[in-house]
VOPAGU-2260 file (C-alpha; in pm, 1 decimal, decimal comma):
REM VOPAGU-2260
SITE   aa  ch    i         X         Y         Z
SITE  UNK   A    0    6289,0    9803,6    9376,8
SITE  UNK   A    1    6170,3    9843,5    9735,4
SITE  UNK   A    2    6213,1   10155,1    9924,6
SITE  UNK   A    3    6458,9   10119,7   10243,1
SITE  UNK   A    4    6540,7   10378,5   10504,6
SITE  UNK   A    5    6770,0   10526,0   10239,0
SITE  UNK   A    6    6489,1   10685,5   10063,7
SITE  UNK   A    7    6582,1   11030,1   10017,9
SITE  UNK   A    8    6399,1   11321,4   10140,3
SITE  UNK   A    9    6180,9   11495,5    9898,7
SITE  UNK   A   10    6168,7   11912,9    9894,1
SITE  UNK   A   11    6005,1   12091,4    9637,9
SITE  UNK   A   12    6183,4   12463,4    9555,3
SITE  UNK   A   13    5923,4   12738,1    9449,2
SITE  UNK   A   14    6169,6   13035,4    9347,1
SITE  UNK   A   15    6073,3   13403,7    9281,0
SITE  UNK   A   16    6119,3   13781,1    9426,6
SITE  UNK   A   17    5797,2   13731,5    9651,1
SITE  UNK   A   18    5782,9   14129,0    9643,6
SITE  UNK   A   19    5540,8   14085,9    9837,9
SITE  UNK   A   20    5480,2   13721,1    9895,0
SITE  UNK   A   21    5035,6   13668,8    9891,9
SITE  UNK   A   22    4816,3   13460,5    9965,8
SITE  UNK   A   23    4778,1   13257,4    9615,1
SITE  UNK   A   24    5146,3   13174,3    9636,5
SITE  UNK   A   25    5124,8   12993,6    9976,8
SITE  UNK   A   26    4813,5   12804,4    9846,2
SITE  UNK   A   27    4980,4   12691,1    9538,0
SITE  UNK   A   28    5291,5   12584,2    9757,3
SITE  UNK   A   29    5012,6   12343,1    9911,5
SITE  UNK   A   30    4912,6   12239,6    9620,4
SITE  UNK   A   31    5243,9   12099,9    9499,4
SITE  UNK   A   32    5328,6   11987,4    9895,1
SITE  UNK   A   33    5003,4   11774,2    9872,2
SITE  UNK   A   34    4974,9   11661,1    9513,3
SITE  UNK   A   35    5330,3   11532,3    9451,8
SITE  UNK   A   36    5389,3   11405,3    9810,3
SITE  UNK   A   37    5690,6   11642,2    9860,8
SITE  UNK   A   38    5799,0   11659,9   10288,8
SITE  UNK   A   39    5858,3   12044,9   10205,2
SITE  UNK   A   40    5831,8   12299,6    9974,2
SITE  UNK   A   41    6085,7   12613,0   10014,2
SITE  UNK   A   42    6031,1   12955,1    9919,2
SITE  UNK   A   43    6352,8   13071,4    9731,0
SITE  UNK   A   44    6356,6   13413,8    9767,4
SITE  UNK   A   45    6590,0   13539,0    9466,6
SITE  UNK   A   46    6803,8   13820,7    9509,3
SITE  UNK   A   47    6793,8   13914,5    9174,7
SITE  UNK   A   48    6598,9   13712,5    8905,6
SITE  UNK   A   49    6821,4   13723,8    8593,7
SITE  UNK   A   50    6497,0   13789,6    8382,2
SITE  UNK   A   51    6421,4   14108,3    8544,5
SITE  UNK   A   52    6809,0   14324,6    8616,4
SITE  UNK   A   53    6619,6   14662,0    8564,0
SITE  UNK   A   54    6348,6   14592,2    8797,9
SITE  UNK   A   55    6347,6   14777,4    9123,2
SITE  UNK   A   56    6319,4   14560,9    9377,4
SITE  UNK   A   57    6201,5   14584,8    9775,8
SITE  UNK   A   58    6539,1   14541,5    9962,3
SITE  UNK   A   59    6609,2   14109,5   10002,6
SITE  UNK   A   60    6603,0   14166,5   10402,7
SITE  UNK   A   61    6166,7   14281,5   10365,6
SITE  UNK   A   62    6108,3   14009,2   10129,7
SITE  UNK   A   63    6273,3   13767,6   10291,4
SITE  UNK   A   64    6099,6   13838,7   10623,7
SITE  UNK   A   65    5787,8   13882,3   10486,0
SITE  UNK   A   66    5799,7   13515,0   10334,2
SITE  UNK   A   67    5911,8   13388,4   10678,0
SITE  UNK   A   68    5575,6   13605,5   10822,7
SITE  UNK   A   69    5363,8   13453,2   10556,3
SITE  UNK   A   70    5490,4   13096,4   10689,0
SITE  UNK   A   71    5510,7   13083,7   11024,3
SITE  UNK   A   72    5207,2   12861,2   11086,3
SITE  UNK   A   73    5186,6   12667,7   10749,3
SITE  UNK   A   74    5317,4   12246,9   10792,0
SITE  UNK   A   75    5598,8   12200,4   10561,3
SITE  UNK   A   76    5652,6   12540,3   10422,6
SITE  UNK   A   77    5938,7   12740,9   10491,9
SITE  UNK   A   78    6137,3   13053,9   10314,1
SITE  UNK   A   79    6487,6   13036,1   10250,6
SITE  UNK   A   80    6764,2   13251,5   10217,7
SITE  UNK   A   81    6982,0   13027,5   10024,2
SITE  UNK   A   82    7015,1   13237,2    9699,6
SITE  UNK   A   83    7138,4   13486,8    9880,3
SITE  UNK   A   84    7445,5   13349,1    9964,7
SITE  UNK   A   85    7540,2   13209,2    9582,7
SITE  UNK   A   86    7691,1   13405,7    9279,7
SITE  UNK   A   87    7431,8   13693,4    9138,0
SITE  UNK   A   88    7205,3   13662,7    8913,6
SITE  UNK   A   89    7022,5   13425,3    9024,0
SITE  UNK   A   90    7047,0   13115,1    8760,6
SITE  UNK   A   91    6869,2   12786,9    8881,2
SITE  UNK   A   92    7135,9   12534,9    8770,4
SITE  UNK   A   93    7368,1   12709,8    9011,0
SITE  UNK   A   94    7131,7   12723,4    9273,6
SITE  UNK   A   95    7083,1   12298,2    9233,1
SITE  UNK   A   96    7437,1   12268,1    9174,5
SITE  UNK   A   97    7467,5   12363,1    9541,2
SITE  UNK   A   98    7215,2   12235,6    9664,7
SITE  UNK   A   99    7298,5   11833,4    9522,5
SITE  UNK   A  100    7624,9   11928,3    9693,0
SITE  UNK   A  101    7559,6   12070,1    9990,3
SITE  UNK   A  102    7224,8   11833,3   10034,5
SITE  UNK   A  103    7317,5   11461,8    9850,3
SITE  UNK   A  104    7019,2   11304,5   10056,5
SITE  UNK   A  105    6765,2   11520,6    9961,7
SITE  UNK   A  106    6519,5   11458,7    9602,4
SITE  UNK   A  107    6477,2   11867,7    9515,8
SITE  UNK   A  108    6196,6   11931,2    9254,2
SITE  UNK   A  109    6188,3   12244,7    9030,8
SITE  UNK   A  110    5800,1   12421,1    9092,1
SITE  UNK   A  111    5721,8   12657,6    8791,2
SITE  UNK   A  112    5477,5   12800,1    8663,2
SITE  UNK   A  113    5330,5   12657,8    8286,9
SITE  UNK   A  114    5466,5   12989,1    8077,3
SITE  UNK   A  115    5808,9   12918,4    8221,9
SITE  UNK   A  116    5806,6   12557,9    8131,5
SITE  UNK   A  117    5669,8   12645,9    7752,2
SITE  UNK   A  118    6063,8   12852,5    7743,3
SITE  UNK   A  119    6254,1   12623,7    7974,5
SITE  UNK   A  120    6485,9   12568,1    7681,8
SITE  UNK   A  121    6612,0   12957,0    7707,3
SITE  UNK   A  122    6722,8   12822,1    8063,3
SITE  UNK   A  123    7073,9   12843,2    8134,0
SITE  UNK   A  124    7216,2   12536,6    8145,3
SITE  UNK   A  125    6817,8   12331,5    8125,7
SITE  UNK   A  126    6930,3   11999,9    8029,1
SITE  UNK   A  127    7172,0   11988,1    8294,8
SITE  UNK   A  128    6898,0   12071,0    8536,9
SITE  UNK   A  129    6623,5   11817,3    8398,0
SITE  UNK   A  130    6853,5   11522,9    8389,4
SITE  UNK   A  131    6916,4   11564,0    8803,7
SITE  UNK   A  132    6572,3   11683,4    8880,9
SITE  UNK   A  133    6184,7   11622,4    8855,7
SITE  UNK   A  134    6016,6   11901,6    8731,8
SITE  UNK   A  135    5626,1   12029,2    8850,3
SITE  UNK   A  136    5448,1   12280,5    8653,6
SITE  UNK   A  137    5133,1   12473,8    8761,1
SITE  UNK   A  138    5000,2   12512,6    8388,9
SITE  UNK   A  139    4736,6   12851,6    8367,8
SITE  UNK   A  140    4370,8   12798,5    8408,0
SITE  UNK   A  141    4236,2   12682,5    8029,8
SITE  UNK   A  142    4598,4   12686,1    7879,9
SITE  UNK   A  143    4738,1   12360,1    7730,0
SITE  UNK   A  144    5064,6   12248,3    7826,2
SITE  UNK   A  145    5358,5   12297,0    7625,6
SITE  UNK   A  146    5673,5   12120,9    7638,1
SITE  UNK   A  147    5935,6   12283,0    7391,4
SITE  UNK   A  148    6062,5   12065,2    7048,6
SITE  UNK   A  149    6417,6   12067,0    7137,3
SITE  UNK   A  150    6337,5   11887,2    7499,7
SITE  UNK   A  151    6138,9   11602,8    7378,4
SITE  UNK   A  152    6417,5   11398,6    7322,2
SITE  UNK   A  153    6472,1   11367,7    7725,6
SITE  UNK   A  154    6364,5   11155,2    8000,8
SITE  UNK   A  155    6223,9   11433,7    8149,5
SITE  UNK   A  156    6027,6   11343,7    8518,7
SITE  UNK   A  157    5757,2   11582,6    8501,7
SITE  UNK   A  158    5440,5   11604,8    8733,9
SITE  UNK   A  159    5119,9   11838,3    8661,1
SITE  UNK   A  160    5010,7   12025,5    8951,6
SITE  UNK   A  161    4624,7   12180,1    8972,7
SITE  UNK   A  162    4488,2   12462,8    9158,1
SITE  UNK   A  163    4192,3   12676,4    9169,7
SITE  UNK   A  164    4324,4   13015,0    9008,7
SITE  UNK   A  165    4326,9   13334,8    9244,7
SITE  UNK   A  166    4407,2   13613,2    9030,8
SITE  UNK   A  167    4658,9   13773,8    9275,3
SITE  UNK   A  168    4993,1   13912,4    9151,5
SITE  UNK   A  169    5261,5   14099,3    9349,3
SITE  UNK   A  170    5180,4   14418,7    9079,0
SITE  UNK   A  171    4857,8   14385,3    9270,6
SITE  UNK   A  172    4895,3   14401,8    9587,8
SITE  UNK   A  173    5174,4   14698,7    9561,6
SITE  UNK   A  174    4963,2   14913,4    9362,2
SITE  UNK   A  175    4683,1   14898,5    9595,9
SITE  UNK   A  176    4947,4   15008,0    9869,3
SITE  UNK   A  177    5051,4   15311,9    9630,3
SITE  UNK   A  178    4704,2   15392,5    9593,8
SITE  UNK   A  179    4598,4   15367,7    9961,2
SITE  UNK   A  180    4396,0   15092,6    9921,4
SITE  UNK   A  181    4317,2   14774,4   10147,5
SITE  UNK   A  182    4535,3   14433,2   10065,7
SITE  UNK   A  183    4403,9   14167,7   10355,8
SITE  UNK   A  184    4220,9   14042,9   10114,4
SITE  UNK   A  185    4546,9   13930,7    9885,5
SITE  UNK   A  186    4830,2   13915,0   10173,2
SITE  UNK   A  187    4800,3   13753,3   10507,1
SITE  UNK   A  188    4759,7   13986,8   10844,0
SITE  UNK   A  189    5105,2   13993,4   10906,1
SITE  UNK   A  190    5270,7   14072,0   10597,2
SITE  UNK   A  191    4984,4   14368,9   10546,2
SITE  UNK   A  192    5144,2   14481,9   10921,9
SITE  UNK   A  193    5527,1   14464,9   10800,7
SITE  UNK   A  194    5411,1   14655,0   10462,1
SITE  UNK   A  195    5239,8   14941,0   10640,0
SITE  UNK   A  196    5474,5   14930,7   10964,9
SITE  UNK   A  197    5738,4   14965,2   10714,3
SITE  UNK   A  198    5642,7   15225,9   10444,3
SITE  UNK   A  199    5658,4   14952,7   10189,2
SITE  UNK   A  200    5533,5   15037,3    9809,8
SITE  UNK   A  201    5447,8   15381,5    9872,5
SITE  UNK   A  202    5630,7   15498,3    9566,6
């Protein structure tokens, strides 16, 4: 069938606490912008991922602006708020329930991670989700994909997504705060100015 000016707009969603967002995140965002032909890729900052209740997290306002820091100057990448506004925890399926809703011109693509993808079937609601949307997965360097039994009886739309590995993490980057240590090598200049103007991570 030939495209026509109805052809919806295509925005991949890259969800996670981003406590702090760094550098590898933004250049994986890229990666899935580029490789899958997406117009943008959002940042979902979660208010509270329903994997990790007990976790003490930095207060949604920091993260949120920090994302928005990280950003600023990158084509097609831009952090949202949305979560924050929906029913806590944070499930997916009720995040793209919304969004089909509030957004019924607009392709949204689920970004994950490969270890996320090998349990997608302890998802909430995951058939629901895979039968509305295409799924990416960044799979870990040297790791072989895994698509769980009980999924391979679905149509599922699913795109591979490769990227040089930096081996940041958020656990990173906010222990070398609590130990005094330098982090412009893992977060960009402005987000290692709102950490330190802020007191952020010190314990």
């Amino acid at each position: 069938m030939t495209k026509h000016m109805g052809t919806k707009k295509k925005v991949g969603l890259f969800g996670g606490t981003f406590d702090p967002v760094h550098i590898a995140h933004t250049a994986l965002a890229k990666a899935f912008r580029r490789q899958l032909g997406l117009d943008e890729v959002w940042f979902l900052v979660t208010p509270q991922n329903p994997w990790k209740t007990d976790s003490r997290l930095s207060p949604d306002h920091d993260r949120l602006a920090m994302a928005r820091l990280a950003l600023e100057n990158e084509e097609g990448l831009t952090a949202s708020d949305y979560e924050f506004h929906l029913e806590k925890p944070s499930f997916s399926y009720r995040t793209l329930r919304s969004l089909r809703k509030e957004f019924p011109a607009t392709e949204f693509t689920l970004l994950i991670g490969g270890d996320n993808w090998a349990a997608f079937d302890k998802w909430a609601e995951h058939r629901e989700i895979l039968t509305h949307h295409p799924v990416a997965v960044y799979p870990r360097t040297g790791s072989a994909l895994a698509t769980p039994e009980s999924l391979q009886d679905m149509d599922i739309r699913l795109s591979i997504v490769t990227q040089p590995l930096l081996d940041i993490s958020s656990t990173d980057v906010r222990r070398r705060v609590m130990e005094g240590k330098e982090i412009t090598d893992l977060v960009c200049p402005k987000v290692a100015e709102y950490i330190r103007n802020n007191g952020l991570y010190l314990g």
